[in-house]
C-alpha positions, 0 to 999 in steps of 0.5 A, spaced: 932 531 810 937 536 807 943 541 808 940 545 815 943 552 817 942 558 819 940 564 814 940 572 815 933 573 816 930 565 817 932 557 818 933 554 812 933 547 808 936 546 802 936 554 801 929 554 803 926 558 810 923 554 814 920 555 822 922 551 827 916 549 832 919 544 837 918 541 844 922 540 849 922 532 852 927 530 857 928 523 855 932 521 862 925 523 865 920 519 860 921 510 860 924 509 855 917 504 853 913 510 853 918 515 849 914 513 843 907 515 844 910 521 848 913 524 840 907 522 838 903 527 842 908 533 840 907 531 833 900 531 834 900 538 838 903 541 831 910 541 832 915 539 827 922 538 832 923 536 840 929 538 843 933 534 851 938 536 854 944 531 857 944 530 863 952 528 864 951 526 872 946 521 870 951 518 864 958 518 868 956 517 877 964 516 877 970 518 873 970 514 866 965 510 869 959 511 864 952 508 866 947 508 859 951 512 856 947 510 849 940 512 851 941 519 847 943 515 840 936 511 842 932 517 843 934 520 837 933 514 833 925 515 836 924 522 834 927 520 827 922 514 828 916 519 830 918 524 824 920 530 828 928 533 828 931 534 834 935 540 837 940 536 843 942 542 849 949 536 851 951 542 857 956 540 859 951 544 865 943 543 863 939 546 869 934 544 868 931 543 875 936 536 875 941 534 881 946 539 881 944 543 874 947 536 871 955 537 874 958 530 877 957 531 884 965 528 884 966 534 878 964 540 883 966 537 890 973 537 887 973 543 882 968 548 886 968 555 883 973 553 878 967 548 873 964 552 868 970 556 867 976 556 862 980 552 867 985 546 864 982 540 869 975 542 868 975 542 861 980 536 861 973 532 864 969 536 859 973 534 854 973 526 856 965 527 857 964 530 850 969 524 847 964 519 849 957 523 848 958 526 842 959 521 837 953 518 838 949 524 836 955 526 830 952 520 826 945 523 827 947 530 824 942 531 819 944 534 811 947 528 808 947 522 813 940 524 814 939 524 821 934 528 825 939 533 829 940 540 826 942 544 832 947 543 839 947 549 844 954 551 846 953 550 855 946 552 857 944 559 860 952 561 861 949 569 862 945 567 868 951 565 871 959 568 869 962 571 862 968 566 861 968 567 854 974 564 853 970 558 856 965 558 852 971 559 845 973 553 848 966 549 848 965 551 840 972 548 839 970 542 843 964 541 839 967 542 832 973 538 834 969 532 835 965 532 828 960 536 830 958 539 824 950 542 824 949 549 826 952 551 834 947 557 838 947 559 845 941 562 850 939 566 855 935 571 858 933 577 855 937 582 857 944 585 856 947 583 861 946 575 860 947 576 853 952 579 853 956 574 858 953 568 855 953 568 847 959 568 842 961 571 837 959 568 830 954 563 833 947 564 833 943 567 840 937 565 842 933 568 848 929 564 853 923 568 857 915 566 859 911 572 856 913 579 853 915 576 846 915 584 843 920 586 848 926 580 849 927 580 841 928 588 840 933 586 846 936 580 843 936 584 836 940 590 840 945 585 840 944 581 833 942 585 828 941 579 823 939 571 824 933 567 826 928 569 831 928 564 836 925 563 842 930 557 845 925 556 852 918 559 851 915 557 859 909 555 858 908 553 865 913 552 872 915 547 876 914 546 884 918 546 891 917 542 896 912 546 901 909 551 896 903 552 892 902 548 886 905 552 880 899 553 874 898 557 868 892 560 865 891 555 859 889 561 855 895 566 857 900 561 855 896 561 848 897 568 847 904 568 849 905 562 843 901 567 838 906 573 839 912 569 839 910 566 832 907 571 830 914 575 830 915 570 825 920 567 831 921 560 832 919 556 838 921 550 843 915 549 847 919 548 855 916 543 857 911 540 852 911 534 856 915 534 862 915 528 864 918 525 872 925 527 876 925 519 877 931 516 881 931 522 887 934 526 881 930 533 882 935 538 884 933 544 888 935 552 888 936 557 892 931 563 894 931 571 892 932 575 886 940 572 886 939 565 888 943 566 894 937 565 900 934 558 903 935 553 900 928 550 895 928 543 893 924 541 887 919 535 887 919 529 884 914 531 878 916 535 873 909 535 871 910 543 869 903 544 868 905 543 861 901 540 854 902 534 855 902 532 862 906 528 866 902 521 864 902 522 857 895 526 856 893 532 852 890 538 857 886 544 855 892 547 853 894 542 848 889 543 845 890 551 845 896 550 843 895 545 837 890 550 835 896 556 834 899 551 831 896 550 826 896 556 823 904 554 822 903 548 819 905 546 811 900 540 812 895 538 816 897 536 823 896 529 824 891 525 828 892 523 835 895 518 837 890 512 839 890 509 846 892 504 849 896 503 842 899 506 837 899 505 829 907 503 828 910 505 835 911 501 841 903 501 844 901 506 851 900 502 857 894 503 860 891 506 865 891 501 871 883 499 872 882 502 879 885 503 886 890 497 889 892 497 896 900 495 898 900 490 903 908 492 907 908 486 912 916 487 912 920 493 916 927 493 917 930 500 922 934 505 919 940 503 923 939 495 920 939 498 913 945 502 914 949 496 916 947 492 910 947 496 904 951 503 907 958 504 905 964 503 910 964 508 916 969 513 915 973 517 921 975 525 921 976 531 927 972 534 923 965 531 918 966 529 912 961 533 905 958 528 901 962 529 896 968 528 900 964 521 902 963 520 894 955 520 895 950 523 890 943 522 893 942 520 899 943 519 907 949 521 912 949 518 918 954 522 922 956 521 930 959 525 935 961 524 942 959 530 947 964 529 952 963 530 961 961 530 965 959 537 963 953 543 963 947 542 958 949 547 953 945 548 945 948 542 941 948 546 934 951 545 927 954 550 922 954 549 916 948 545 914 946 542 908 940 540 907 936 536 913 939 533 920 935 528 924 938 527 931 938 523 936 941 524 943 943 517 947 938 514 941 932 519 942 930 524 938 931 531 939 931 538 936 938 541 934 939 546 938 937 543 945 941 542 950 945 537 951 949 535 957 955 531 957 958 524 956 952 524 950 953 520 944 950 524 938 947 522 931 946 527 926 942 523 920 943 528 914 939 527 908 940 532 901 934 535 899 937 535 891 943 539 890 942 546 886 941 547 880 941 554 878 945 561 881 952 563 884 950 556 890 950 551 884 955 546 886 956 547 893 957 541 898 952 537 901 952 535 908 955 538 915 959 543 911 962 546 918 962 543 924 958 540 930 958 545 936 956 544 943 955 551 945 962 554 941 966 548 942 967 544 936 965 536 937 971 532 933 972 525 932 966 524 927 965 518 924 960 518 918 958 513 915 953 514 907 946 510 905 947 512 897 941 512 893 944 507 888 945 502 894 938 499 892 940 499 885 944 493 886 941 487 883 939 483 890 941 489 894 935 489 898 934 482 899 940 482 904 937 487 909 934 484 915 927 484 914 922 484 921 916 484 921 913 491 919 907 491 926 914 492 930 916 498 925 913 504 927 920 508 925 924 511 920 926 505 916 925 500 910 919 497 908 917 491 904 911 488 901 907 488 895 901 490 892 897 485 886 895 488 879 890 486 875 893 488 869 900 493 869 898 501 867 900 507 869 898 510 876 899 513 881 902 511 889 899 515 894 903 514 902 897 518 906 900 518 913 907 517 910 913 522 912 918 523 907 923 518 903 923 515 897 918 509 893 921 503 889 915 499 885 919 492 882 926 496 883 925 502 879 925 508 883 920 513 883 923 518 886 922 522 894 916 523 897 915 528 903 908 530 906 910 538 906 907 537 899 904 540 893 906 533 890 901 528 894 902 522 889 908 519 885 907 517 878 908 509 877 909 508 869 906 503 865 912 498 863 914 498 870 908 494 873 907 486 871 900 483 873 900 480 879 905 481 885 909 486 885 915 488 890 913 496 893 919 499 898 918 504 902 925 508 905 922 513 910 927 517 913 921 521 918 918 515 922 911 516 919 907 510 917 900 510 914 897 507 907 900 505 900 896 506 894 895 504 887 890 507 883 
């Protein structure tokens, strides 16, 4: 394509105005199999771009330690592939309803409220990031390398959280320093407020917003007399927290909110076009109330998010709304739907699986017994160590105290808490704030339920955050010991841990076994009965589980099952069992 940038009034090609209609696609929550038949699917809904975030959290798990760190260059190469440009949000905060808005636990656990500030450690740590990120996208920039990216957000929402500009300064120069050459933007709800602490002089703003199109430009223009309209995150749905109602927007409601954005004479970026699945316990959570200061609220799994395209790659009735919105904007007719199981030029869609499929999990090993095999070493402190001081991103602390005696039976309470606590009392189970007399030996098996994402409370410390008390003494000599998600990503990891058999499970631990496919496709696997944990299919996480709902069933992509056999692990934290289903 040619020289993209932006004009007074318009985008523009060459000089040429054009409209951006684009759709936000995570690659981190699609299977890299499948990214093509996805992009496909926006270029048939009408749309002409797709917009991803970066999540830095999932590409650098320890300080200059990177893990895929290319998967973007990849990404972007099948967005050139599928015709589409491609607009990159890289952070170095996504949101995005993703583990800690997309903040290395090991970068919020030392630095605190410092992150997304102009503090010289922090940015020190951005700036390494960016040096390993940003080139990768540099040689994809459009103009005369021909590449598909023509826009890069400077952070993400900034105005929603501070009014650091010289932070911000500092992100465009960064940006710029490493090559980046296509034009910057910023965006933020449509308000003074997170406008005016969030957008930087010189670079485009765009706003972000569900319905109400009128009323958010005449604010952003308050602000910016001239540039392109753009609507950066058109919401055309929502996602969900674990123990609500399952989230839903009218079909025609997100319709008629598209029509008024475009005919505006606005751009768009359908958020999400196709949400896609928080694979890998990467869902994050957030916090309640009208500053996002109250109880905690996890996000499920999916991020189905009642979009277009929905969480298993299908058209919904709000796709073809949309594409028929759409195609009033359109410089040529749009193309066919892509075709299934195969598509013309692209990797081929999976199939669905052929029907329901029972896993047999005949193995069981205890909670304790998968601790001892895959946890980190045990680590002695007066006082409990966080998560992040323990150096864990997702997953389980096992924390141990002694009540001395002999003494009185008093409430045994813990201040501080994040997120969930189990406890056992001398190896039974009871209820934090029971009483408990002494000498007693008390287990706290801590789980994070996702770390924020969004608010004042992004980036605060998971675990036990203040102490054990019985009754308002403090219980010291603690000793923790973490069960790290990743822990079952190790090659043959899973293959140590001591395996019973599964008729004498019945409690919180790690089941095994299998469950034989005709031929591999997508599916889902239902665990009725189960309590909450996180599911493996062939070593490829899922992600959590949890009977509290709305979500009843994980999504299981096509290239991850084989014909066959294939290995199902089940890590339940609750002590529930029941059936485990494929269909």
């Amino acid at each position: 394509m040619g020289e993209f940038t932006v004009g007074d009034e318009d985008f523009l090609v060459d000089g040429r105005p054009v409209r951006l209609l684009s759709g936000a696609l995570h690659y981190f929550r699609v299977h890299e199999e499948q990214w093509g038949h996805r992009l496909a699917m926006l270029r048939a809904m009408g749309l002409n771009c797709v917009e991803t975030y970066v999540p830095w959290n999932l590409h650098e798990p320890e300080p200059g330690r990177y893990a895929d760190a290319d998967a973007l260059a990849r990404f972007l190469d099948a967005a050139h592939a599928a015709g589409l440009w491609a607009i990159v949000r890289p952070g170095p905060y996504i949101c995005a309803e993703w583990e800690n808005g997309g903040l290395p636990h090991w970068l919020t656990g030392r630095l605190g409220r410092r992150v997304r500030t102009d503090d010289a450690e922090y940015l020190g740590h951005v700036e390494r990031w960016f040096t390993r990120l940003l080139p990768q996208v540099v040689e994809r920039q459009s103009g005369p390398g021909g590449g598909p990216v023509i826009m890069m957000q400077v952070e993400n929402e900034y105005g929603s959280y501070g009014s650091d500009q010289g932070y911000l300064r500092h992100l465009v120069d960064l940006l710029r320093g490493c090559g980046v050459t296509v034009p910057l933007f910023t965006s933020d709800g449509p308000e003074d407020h997170m406008l005016t602490g969030g957008s930087v002089p010189g670079v485009l703003a765009t706003v972000n917003f569900g319905s109400g199109a009128r009323e958010s430009f005449e604010t952003l223009r308050r602000h910016r007399p001239t540039g392109p309209l753009m609507c950066m995150e058109f919401w055309c749905g929502w996602f969900d927290h674990w123990g609500t109602d399952h989230a839903v927007r009218k079909p025609a409601d997100a319709a008629a909110a598209l029509r008024e954005i475009l005919a505006a004479g606005a751009s768009v970026n359908v958020y999400m076009a196709h949400g896609g699945t928080s694979f890998g316990g990467w869902a994050g959570a957030n916090r309640a109330g009208d500053l996002h200061d109250g109880a905690l609220e996890p996000t499920v799994t999916s991020y189905d998010y009642d979009a277009p395209i929905d969480e298993a790659g299908r058209p919904t009735e709000k796709f073809w709304l949309f594409r028929d919105v759409l195609a009033l904007y359109q410089e040529s007719p749009l193309p066919e739907l892509p075709e299934l199981p195969e598509l013309p030029e692209l990797p081929p869609a999976p199939p669905a699986l052929g029907g329901p499929v029972r896993a047999e999990l005949g193995e069981w090993a205890p909670l304790g017994d998968v601790l001892e095999t895959l946890g980190d070493a045990e680590v002695d402190s007066p006082v409990p160590p966080t998560f992040e001081e323990l150096g864990v991103d997702r997953g389980v602390v096992r924390y141990r105290v002694d009540v001395p005696g002999p003494r009185a039976a008093y409430p045994l309470t813990v201040s501080g808490l994040r997120d969930l606590a189990v406890l056992y009392v001398d190896g039974v189970r009871g209820e934090l704030g029971d009483p408990v007399a002494g000498p007693a030996a008390v287990e706290l098996w801590v789980e994070s339920l996702g770390r924020v994402n969004y608010g004042p409370l992004t980036g605060e410390s998971k675990g036990i955050t203040g102490g054990v008390l019985h009754e308002r003494q403090y219980l010291h000599g603690v000793r923790a010991r973490a069960l790290r998600l990743a822990a079952f990503d190790e090659e043959g990891a899973v293959a140590k841990v001591p395996f019973r058999s599964a008729e004498a499970g019945g409690g919180p631990g790690l089941y095994r076994g299998a469950a034989k496919t005709p031929a591999p496709g997508d599916a889902r696997i239902e665990l009725p009965g189960w309590g909450r944990g996180f599911v493996w299919v062939n070593g490829f996480c899922l992600g959590r589980y949890w009977s509290a709902g709305p979500q009843r069933s994980l999504f299981v992509p096509g290239p991850v099952l084989r014909a066959g056999a294939n290995e199902v692990w089940v890590l339940e934290l609750d002590g529930a069992t029941g059936d485990v289903r494929l269909a």
